[in-house]
ROVOKOL-643430 format. One record per residue (C-alpha): residue in one letter; x, y, z; residue number from 1. Coordinates in steps of 0.05 Angstrom, whole numbers, plus 5000, padded with zeros to 4 digits. Each point is the difference from the previous one (the first is absolute). Layout:
BEGIN
titi rest=a	X=X	Y=Y	Z=Z	nr=NUM
...
This chain:
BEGIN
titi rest=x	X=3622	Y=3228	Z=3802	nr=1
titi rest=x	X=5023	Y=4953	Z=4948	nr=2
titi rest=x	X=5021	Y=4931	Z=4996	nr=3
titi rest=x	X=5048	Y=4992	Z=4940	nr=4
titi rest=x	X=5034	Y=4934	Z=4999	nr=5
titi rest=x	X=4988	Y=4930	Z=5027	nr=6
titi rest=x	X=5056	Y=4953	Z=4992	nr=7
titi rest=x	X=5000	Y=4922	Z=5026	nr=8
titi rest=x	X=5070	Y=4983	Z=5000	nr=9
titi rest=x	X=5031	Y=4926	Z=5027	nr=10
titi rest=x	X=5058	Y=5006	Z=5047	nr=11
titi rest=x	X=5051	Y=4953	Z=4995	nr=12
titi rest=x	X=5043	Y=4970	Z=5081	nr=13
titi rest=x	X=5062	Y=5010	Z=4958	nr=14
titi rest=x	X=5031	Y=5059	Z=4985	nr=15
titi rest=x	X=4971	Y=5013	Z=4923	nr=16
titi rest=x	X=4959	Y=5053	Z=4990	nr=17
titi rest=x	X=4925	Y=4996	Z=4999	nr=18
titi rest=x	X=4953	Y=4986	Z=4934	nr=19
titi rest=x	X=4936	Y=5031	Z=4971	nr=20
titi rest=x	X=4950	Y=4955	Z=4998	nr=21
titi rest=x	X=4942	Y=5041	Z=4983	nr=22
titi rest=x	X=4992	Y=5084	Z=5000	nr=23
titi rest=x	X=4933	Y=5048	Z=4989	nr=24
titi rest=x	X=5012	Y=5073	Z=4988	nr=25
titi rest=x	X=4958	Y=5062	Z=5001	nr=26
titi rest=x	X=5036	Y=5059	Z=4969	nr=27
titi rest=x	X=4943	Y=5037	Z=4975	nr=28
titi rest=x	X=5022	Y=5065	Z=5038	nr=29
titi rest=x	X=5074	Y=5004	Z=4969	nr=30
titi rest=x	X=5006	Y=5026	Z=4931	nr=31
titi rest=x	X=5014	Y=4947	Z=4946	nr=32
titi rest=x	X=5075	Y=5017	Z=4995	nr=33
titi rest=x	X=5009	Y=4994	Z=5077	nr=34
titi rest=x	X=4952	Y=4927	Z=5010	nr=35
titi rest=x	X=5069	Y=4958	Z=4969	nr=36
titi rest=x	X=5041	Y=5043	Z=5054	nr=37
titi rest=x	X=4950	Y=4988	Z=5057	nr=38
titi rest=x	X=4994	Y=4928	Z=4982	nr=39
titi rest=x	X=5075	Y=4985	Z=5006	nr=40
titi rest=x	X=5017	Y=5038	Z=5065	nr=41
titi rest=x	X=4935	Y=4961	Z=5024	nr=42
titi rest=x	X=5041	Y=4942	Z=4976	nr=43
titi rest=x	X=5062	Y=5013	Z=5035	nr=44
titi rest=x	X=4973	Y=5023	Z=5073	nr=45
titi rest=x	X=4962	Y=4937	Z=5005	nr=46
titi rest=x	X=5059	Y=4955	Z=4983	nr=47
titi rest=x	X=5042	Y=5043	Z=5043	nr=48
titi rest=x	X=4949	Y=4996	Z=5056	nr=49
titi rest=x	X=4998	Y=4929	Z=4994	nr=50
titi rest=x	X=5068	Y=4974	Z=5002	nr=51
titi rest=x	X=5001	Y=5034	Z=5068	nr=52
titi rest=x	X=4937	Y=4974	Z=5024	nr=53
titi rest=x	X=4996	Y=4937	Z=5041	nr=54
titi rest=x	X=4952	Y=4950	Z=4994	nr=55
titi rest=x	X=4933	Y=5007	Z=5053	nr=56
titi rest=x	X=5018	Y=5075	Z=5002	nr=57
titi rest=x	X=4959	Y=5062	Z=4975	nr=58
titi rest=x	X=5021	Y=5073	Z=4996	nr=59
titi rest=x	X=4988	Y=5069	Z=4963	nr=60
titi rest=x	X=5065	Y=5025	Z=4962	nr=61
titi rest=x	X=4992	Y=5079	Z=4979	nr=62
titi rest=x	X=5035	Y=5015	Z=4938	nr=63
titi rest=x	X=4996	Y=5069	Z=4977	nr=64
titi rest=x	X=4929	Y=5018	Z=5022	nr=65
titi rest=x	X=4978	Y=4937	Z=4979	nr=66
titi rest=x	X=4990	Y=4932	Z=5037	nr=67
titi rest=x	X=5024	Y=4930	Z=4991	nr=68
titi rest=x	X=4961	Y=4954	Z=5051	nr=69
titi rest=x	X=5025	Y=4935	Z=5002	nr=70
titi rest=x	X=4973	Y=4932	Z=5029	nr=71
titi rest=x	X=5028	Y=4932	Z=4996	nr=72
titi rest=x	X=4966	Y=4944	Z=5018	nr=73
titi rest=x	X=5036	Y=4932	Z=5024	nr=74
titi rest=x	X=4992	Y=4972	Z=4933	nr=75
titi rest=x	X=5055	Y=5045	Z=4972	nr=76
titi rest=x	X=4942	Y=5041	Z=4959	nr=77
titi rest=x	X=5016	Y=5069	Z=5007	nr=78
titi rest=x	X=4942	Y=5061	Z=4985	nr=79
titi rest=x	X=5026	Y=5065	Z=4990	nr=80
titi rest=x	X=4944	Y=5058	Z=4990	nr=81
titi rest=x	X=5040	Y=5068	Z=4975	nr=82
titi rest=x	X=4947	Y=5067	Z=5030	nr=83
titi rest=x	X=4998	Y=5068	Z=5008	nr=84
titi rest=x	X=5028	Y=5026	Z=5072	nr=85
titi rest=x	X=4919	Y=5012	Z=5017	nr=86
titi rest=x	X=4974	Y=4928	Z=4983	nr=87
titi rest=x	X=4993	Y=4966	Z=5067	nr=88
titi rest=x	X=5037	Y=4951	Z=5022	nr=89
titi rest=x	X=4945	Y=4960	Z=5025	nr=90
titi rest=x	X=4965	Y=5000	Z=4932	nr=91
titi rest=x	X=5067	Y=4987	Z=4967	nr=92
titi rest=x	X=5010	Y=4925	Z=5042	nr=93
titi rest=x	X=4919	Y=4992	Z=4984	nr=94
titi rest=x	X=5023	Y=4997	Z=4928	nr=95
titi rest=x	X=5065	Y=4960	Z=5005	nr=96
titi rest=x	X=4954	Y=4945	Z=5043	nr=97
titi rest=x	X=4948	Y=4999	Z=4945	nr=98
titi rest=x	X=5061	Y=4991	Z=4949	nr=99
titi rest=x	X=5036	Y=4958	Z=5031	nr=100
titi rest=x	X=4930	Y=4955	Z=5014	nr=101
titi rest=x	X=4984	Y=4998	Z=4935	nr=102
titi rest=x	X=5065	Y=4983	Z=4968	nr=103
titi rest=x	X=5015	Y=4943	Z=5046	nr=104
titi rest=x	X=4925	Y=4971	Z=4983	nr=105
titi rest=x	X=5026	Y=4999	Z=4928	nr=106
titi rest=x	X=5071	Y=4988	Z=4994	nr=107
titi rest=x	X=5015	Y=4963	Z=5077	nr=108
titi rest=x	X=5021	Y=4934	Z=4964	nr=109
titi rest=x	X=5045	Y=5031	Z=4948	nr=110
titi rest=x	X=5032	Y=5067	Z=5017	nr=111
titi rest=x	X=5062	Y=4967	Z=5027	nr=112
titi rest=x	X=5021	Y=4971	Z=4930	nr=113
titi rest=x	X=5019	Y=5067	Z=4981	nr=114
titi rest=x	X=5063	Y=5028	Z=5006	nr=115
titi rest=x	X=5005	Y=5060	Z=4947	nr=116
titi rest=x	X=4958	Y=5058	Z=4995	nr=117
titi rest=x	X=4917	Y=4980	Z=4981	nr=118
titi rest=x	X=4945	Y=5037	Z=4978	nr=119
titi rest=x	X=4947	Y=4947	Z=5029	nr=120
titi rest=x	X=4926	Y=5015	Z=4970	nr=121
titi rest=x	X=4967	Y=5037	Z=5070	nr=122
titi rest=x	X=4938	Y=5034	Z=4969	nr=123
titi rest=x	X=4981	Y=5006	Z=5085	nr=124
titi rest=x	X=5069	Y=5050	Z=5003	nr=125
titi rest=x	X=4962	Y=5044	Z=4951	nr=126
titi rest=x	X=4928	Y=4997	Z=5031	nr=127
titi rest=x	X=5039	Y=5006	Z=5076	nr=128
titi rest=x	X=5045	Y=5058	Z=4981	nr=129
titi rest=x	X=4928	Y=5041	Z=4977	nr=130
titi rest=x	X=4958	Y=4969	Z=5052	nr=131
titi rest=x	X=5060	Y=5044	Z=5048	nr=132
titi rest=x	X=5002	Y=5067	Z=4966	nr=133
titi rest=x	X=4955	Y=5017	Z=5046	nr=134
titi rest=x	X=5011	Y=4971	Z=5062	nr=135
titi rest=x	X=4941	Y=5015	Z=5042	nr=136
titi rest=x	X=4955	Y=4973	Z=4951	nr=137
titi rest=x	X=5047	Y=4932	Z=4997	nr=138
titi rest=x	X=5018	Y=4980	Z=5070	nr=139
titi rest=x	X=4935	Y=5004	Z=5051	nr=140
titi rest=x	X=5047	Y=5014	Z=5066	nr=141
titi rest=x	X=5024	Y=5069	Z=4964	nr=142
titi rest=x	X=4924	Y=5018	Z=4980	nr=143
titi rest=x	X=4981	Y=4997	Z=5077	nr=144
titi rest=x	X=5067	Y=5031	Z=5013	nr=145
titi rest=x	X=4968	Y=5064	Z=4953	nr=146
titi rest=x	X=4929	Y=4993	Z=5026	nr=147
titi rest=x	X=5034	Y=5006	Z=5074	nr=148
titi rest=x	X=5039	Y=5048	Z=4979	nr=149
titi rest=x	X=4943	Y=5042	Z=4970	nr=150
titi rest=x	X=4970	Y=4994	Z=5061	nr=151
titi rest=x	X=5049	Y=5026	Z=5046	nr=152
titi rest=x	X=5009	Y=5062	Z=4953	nr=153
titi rest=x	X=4926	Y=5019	Z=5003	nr=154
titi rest=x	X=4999	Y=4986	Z=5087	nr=155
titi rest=x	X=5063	Y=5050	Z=4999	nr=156
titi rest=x	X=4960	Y=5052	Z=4948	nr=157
titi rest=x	X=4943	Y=4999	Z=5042	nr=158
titi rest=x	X=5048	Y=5023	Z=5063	nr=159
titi rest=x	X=5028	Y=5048	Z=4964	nr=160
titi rest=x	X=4940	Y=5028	Z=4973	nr=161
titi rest=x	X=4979	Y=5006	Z=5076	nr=162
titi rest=x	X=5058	Y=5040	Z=5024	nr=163
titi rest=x	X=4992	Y=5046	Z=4946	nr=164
titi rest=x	X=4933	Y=5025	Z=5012	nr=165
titi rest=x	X=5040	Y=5022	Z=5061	nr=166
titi rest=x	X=4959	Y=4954	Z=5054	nr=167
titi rest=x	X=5050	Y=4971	Z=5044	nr=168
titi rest=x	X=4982	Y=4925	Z=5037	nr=169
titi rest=x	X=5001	Y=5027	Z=5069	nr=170
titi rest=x	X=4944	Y=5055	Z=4985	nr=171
titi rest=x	X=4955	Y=4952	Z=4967	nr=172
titi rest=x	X=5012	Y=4950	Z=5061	nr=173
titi rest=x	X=4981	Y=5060	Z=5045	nr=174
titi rest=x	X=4936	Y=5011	Z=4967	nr=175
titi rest=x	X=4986	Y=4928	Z=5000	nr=176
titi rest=x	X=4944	Y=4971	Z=5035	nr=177
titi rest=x	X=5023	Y=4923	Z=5000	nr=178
titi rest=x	X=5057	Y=5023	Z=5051	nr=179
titi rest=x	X=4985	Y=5010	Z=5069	nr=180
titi rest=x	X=5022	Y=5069	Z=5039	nr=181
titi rest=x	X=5050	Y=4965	Z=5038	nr=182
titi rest=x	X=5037	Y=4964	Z=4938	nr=183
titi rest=x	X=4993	Y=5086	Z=4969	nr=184
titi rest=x	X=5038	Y=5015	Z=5064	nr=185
titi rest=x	X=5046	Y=4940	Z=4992	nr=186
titi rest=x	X=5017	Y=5014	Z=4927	nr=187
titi rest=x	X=5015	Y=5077	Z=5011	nr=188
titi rest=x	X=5035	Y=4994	Z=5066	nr=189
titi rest=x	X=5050	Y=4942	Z=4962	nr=190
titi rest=x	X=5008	Y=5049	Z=4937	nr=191
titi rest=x	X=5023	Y=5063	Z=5052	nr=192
titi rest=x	X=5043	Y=4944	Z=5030	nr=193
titi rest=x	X=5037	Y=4984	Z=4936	nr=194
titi rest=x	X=5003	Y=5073	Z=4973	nr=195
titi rest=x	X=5049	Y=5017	Z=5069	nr=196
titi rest=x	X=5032	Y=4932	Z=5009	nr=197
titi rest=x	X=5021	Y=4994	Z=4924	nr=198
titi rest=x	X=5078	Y=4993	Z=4990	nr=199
titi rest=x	X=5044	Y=5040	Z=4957	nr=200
């Protein structure tokens, strides 16, 4: 899972196309000739994703197994994070929040005098687009999200386990003691029952 763009961008009501304000890359995984290549079609889907993005809106754009996710905010400040097809999504608009946050805190009063292409100083666009590299460690909700997850995996182990040993539920509730003959009875009377009544 990798995070390897995070563009702010400001969206003009007319029709021209949308500016850079400020960008953060992490390329480290592409070979040195391919990081210019990467870059620029990073570039270009988030302009294109822009222009056809309406203001309040947020969305995930795939672009050959890669992801553009896209949030503008009623300001006219777009953030565009480009990911892997495994990053998730949820992670991905934890990031463009934080971004957008922290631009907005810095540049809020000034953005909207530009109107070409800027490469605003955002030393938090580097620290952010680390921080999410790993995005368990980075947003809390997908941490629980693991731990729960984790959890579930080693309730459905422990089943499995179980049935392999070969024990089947209804024999250990037969051998029980904490059930009562008559709920025995009930329980394999109502299993007979459902082995001739079962449909087709």
């Amino acid at each position: 899972m990798k995070v390897f763009s995070i563009a702010i961008l400001r969206i003009f009501d007319d029709k021209r196309d949308p500016i850079f304000l400020a960008t953060a890359y992490e390329l480290s995984s592409f070979g040195f000739f391919q990081k210019g290549s990467v870059r620029d079609v990073a570039n270009f889907v988030s302009i294109e994703v822009s222009k056809r993005s309406v203001v309040g809106s947020q969305q995930t754009v795939l672009h050959m197994g890669y992801k553009c996710h896209i949030k503008v905010n009623p300001k006219g400040v777009a953030c565009c994070a480009m990911t892997d097809e495994e990053y998730p999504q949820v992670a991905a608009f934890s990031l463009i929040n934080a971004a957008t946050t922290a631009f907005l805190n810095e540049y809020a009063l000034t953005f909207e005098a530009y109107d070409t292409n800027q490469n605003l100083r955002a030393p938090f666009l580097d620290e952010l687009i680390l921080k999410y590299q790993d995005p368990q460690k980075a947003d809390p909700m997908m941490k629980i999200q693991k731990d729960l997850d984790e959890t579930k995996q080693v309730l459905v182990k422990s089943i499995d386990q179980l049935l392999d040993r070969g024990e089947k539920l209804e024999s250990i509730a037969a051998r029980s003691e904490h059930l009562s003959f008559q709920t025995r009875a009930f329980m394999t009377n109502a299993e007979s029952m459902n082995k001739c009544c079962r449909y087709m």
